[in-house]
N, CA, C and O atoms as a DFTB+ gen file, in Angstrom:
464 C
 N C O
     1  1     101.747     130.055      76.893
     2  2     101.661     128.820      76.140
     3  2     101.391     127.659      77.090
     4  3     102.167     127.516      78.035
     5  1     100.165     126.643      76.909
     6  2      99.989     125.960      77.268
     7  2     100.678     124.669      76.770
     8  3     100.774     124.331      75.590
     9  1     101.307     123.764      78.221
    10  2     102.066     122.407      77.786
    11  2     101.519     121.271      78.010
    12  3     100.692     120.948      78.863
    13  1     102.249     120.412      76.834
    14  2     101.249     119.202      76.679
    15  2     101.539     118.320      77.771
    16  3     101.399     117.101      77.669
    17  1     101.949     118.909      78.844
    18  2     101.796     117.418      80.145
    19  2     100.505     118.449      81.032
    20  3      99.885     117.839      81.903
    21  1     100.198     119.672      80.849
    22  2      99.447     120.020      81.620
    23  2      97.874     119.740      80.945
    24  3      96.792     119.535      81.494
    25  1      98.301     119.835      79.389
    26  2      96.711     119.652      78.804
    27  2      96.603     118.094      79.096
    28  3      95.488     117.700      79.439
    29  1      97.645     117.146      79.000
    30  2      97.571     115.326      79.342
    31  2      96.904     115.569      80.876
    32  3      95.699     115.320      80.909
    33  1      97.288     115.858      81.699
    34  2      96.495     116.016      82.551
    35  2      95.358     116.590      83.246
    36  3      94.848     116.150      84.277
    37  1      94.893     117.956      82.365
    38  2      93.587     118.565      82.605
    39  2      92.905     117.586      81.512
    40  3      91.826     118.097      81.213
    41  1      93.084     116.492      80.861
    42  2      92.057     116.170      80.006
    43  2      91.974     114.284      80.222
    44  3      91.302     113.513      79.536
    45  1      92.958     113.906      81.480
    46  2      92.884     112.874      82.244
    47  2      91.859     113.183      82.970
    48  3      90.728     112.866      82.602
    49  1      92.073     113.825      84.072
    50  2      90.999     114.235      85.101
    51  2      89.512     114.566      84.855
    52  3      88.664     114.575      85.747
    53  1      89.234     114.893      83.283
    54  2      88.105     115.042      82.651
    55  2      87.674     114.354      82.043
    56  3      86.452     114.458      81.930
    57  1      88.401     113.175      81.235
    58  2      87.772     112.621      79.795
    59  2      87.982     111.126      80.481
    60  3      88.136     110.265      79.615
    61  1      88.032     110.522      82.099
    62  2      88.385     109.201      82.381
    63  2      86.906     108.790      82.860
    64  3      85.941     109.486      83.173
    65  1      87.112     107.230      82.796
    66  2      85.960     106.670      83.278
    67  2      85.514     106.819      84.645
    68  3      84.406     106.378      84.951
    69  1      86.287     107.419      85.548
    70  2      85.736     108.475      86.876
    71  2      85.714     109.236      86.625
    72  3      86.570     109.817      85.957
    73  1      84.303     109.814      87.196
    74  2      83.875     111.134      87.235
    75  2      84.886     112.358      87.919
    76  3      85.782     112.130      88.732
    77  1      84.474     113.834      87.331
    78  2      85.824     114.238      88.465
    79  2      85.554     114.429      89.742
    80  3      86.429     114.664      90.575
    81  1      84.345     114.345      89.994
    82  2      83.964     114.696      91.635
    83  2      84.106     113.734      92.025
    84  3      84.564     113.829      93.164
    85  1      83.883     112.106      91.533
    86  2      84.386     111.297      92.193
    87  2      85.641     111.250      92.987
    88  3      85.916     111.131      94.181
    89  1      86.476     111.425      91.579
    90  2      88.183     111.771      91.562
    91  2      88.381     112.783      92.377
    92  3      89.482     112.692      92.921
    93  1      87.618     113.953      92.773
    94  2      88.288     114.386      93.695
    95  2      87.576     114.305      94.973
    96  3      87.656     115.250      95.759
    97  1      86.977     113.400      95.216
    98  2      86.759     112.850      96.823
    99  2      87.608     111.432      96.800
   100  3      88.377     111.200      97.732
   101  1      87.518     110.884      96.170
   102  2      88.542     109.770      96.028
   103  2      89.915     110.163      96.933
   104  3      90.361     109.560      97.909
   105  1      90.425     111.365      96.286
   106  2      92.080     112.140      96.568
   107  2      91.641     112.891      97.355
   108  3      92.599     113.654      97.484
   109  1      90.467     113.455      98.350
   110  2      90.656     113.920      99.052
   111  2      90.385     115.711      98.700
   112  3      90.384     116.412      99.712
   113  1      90.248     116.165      97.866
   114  2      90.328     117.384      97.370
   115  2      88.896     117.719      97.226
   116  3      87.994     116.898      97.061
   117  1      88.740     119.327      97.322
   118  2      87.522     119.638      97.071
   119  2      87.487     119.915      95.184
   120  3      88.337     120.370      94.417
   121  1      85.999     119.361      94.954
   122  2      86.084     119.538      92.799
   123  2      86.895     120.561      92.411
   124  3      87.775     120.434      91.560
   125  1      86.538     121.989      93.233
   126  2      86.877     123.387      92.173
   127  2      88.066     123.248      92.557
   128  3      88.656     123.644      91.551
   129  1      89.100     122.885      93.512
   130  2      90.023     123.359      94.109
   131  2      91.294     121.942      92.626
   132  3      92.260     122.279      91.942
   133  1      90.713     120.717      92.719
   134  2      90.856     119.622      91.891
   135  2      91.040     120.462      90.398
   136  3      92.088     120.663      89.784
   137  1      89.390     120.953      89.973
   138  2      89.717     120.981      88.498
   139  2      90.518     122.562      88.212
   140  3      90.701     123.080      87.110
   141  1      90.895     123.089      89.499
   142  2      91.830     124.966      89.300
   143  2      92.993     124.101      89.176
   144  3      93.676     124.261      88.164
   145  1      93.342     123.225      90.008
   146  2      94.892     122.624      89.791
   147  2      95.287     122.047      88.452
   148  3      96.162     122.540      87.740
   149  1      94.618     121.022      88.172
   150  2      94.494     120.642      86.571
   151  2      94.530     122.223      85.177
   152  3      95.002     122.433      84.060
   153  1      93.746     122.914      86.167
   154  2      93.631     123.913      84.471
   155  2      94.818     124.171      83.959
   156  3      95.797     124.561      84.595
   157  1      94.759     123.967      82.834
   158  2      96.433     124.514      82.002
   159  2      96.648     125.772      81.992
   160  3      97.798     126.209      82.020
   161  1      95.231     126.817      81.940
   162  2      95.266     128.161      82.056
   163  2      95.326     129.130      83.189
   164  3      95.382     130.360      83.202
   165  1      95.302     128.341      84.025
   166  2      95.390     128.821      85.763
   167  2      96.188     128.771      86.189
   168  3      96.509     127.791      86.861
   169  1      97.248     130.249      85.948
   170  2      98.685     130.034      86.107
   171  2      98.944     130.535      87.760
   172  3     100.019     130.774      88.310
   173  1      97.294     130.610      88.430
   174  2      97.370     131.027      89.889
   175  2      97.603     129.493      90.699
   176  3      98.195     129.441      91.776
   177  1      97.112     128.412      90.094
   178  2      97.445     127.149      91.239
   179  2      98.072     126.330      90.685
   180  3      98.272     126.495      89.481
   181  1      98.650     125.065      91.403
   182  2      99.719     124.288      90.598
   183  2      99.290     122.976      91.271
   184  3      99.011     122.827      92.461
   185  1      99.288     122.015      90.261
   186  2      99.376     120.482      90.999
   187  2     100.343     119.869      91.363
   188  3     101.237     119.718      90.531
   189  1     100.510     119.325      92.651
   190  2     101.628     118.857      92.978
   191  2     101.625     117.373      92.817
   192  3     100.624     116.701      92.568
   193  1     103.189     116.796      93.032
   194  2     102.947     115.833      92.575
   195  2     102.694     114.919      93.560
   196  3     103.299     113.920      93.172
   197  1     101.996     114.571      94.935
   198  2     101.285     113.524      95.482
   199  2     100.176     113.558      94.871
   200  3      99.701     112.512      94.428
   201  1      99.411     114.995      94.692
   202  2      98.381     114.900      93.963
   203  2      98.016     113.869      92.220
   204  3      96.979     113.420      91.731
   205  1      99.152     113.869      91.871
   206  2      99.198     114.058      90.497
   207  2      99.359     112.157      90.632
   208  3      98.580     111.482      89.959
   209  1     100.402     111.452      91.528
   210  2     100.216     110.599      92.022
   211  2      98.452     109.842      92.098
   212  3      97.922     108.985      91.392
   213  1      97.957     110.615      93.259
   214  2      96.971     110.140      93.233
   215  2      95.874     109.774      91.767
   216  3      95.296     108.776      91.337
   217  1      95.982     110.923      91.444
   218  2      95.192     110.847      90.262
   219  2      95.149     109.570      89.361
   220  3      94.225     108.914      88.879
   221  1      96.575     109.470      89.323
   222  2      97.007     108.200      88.008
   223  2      96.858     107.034      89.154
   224  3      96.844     105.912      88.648
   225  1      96.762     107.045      90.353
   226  2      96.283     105.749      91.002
   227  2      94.676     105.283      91.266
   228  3      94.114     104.229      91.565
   229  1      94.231     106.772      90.963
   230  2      92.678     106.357      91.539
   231  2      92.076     105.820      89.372
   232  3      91.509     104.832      88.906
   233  1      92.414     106.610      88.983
   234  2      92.582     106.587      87.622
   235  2      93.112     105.124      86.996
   236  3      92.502     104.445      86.170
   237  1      94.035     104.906      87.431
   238  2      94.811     104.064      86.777
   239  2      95.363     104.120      85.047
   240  3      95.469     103.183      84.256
   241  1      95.650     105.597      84.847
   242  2      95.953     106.188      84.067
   243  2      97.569     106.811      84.426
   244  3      97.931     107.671      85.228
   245  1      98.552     105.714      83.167
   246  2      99.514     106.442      83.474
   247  2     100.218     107.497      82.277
   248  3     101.431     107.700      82.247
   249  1      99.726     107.815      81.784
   250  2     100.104     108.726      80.965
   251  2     100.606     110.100      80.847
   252  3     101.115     110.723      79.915
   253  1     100.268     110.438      82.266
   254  2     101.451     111.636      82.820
   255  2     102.919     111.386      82.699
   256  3     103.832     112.044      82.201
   257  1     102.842     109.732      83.574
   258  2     104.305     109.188      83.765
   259  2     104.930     109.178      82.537
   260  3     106.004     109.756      82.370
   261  1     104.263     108.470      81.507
   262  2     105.056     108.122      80.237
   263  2     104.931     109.450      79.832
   264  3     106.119     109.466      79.511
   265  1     104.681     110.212      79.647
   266  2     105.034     111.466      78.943
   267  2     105.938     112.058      79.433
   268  3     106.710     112.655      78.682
   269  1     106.135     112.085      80.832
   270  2     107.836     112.347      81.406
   271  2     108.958     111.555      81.398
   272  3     110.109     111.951      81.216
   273  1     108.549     110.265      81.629
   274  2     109.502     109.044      81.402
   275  2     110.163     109.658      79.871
   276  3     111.393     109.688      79.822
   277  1     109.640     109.988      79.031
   278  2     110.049     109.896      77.678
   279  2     110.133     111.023      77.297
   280  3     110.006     111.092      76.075
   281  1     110.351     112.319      77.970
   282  2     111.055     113.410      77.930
   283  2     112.616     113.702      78.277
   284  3     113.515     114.491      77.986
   285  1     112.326     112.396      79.203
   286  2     113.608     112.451      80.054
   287  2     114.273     111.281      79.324
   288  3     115.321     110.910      79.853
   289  1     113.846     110.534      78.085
   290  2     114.633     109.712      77.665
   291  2     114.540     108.189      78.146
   292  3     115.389     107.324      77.929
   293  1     113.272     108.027      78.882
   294  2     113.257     106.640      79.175
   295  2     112.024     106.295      78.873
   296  3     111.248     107.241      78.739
   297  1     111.498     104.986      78.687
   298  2     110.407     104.188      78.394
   299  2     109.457     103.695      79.904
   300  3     109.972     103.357      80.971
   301  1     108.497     103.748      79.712
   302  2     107.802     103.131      81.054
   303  2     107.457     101.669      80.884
   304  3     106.939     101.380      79.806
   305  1     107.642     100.742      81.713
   306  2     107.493      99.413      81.139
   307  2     106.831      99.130      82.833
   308  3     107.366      99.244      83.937
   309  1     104.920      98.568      82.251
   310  2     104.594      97.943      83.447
   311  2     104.968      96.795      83.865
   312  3     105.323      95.919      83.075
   313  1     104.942      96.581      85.489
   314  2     105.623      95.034      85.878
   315  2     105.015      94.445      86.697
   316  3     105.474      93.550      87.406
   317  1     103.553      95.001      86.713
   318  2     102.270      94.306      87.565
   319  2     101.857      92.851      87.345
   320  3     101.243      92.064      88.065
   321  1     102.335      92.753      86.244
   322  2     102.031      91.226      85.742
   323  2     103.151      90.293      86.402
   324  3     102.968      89.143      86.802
   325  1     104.272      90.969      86.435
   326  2     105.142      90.214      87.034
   327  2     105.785      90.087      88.689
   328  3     106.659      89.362      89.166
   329  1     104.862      91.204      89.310
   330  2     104.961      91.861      90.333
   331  2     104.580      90.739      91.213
   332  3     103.658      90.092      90.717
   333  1     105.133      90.128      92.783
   334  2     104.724      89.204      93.690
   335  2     103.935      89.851      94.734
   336  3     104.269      90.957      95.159
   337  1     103.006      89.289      95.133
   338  2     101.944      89.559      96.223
   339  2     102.658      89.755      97.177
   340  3     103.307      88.834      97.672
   341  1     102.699      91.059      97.669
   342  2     103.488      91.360      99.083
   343  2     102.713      91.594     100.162
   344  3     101.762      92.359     100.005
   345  1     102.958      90.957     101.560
   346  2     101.872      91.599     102.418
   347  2     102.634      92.533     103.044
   348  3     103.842      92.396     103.236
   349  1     101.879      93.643     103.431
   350  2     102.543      94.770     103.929
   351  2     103.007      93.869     105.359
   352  3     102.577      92.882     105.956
   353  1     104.314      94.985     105.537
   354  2     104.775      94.300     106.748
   355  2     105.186      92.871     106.811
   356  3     105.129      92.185     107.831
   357  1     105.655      92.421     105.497
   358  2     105.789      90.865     105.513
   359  2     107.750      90.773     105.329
   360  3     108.339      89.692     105.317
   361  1     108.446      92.095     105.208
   362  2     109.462      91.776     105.350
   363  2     110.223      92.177     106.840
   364  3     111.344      92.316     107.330
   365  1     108.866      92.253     107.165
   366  2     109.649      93.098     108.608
   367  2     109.871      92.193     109.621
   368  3     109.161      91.188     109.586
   369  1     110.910      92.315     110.779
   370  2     110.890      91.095     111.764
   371  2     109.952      91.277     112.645
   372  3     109.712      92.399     113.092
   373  1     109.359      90.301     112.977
   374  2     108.436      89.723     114.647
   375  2     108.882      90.766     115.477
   376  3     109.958      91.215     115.081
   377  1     108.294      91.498     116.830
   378  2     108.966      91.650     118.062
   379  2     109.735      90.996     118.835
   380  3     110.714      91.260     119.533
   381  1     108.929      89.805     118.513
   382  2     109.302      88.159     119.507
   383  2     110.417      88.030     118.739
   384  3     111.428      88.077     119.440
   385  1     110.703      87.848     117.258
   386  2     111.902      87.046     116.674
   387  2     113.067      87.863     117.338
   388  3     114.101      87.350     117.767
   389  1     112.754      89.246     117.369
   390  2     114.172      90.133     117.677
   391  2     114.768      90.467     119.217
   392  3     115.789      91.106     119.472
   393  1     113.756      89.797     120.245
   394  2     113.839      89.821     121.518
   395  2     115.458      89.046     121.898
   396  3     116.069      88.005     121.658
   397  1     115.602      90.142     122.527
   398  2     117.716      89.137     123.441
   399  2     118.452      89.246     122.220
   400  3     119.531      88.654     122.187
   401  1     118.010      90.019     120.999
   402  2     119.120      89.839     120.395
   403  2     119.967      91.449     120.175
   404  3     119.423      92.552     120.233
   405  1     121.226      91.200     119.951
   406  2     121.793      92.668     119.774
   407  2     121.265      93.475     117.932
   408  3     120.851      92.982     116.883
   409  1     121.531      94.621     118.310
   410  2     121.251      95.238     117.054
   411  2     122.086      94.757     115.729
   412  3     121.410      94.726     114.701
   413  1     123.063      94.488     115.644
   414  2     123.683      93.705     114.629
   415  2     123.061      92.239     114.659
   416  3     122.794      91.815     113.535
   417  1     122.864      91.647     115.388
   418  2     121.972      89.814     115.248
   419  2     120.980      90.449     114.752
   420  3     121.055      90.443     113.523
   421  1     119.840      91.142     115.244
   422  2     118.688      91.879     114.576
   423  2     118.980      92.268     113.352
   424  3     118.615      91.310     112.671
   425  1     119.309      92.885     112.804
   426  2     119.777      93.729     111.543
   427  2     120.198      92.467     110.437
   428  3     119.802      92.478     109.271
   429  1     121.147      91.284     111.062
   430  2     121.485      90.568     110.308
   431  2     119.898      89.482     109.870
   432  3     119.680      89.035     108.744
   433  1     119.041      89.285     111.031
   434  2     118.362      88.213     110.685
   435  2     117.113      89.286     109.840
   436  3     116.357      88.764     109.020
   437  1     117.032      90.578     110.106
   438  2     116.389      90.804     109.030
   439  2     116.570      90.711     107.493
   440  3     115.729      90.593     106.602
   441  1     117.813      90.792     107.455
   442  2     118.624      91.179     105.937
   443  2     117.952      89.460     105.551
   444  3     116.970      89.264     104.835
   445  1     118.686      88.492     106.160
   446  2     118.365      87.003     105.974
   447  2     116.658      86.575     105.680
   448  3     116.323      85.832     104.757
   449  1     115.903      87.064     106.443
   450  2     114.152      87.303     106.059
   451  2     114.335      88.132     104.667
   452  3     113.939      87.587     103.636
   453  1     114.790      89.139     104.614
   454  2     114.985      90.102     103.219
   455  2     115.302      89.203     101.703
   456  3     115.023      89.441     100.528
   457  1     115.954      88.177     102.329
   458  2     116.628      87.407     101.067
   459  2     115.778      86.036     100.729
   460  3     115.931      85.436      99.665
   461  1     114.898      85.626     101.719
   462  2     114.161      84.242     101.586
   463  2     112.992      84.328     100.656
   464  3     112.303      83.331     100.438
C-alpha cells in the first residue's frame, strides 16, 4: 500500500513549476537516482530527509511538512513575513571584540550582542 506522504511527494517533485532534472541538479542528485527515491512503488530506495528538505526549499513547496505537522497534531504557520533579515554571522562576536578577554567576559558579551 502506497502512502499519501509518499504519493505528496512523488507528485511534488513531478507536477511543480521546476522541472525534475532541474530539481535534481539543483539538490545535487542524479534524475533517475531523484525520481527512484520519490517513487512510492520503489520499496528498494528511500528519501531521506536532507533530501526531502531540499526539495521543499528548491521547490518552495511545503506540503510534505504540513502533512506531517498535522499527523502529528500540529498546524504549520509561515513566519517569513514576519521573519527579520539576519546576516549570517551577525550574532557572532568580532575576533578583535573578544581579544584579553576571559571565556566567561566572552561568553557574557556574546549573550549581551544576542539580546540587542
Amino acid at each position: 500500500m502506497v502512502s499519501e506522504l509518499s504519493t505528496l511527494i512523488h507528485n511534488l517533485v513531478l507536477d511543480n513549476p521546476v522541472p525534475a532534472k532541474d530539481l535534481a541538479k539543483a539538490i545535487g542528485k542524479p534524475y533517475s537516482t531523484l525520481l527512484r527515491e520519490v517513487n512510492p512503488y520503489d520499496t528498494g530506495a528511500k528519501l531521506g530527509a536532507e533530501t526531502l528538505l531540499q526539495i521543499m526549499l528548491q521547490t518552495g513547496d511545503t506540503k510534505p511538512l504540513e502533512y506531517m505537522a498535522g499527523k502529528l497534531g500540529y498546524s504549520l504557520v509561515s513566519n517569513r513575513s514576519e521573519a527579520p533579515h539576519v546576516t549570517p554571522g551577525a550574532f557572532q562576536a568580532q575576533p578583535s571584540t573578544l581579544a584579553g578577554m576571559s571565556v566567561q567576559e566572552g561568553a557574557q558579551a556574546g549573550e549581551k550582542e544576542r539580546r540587542i
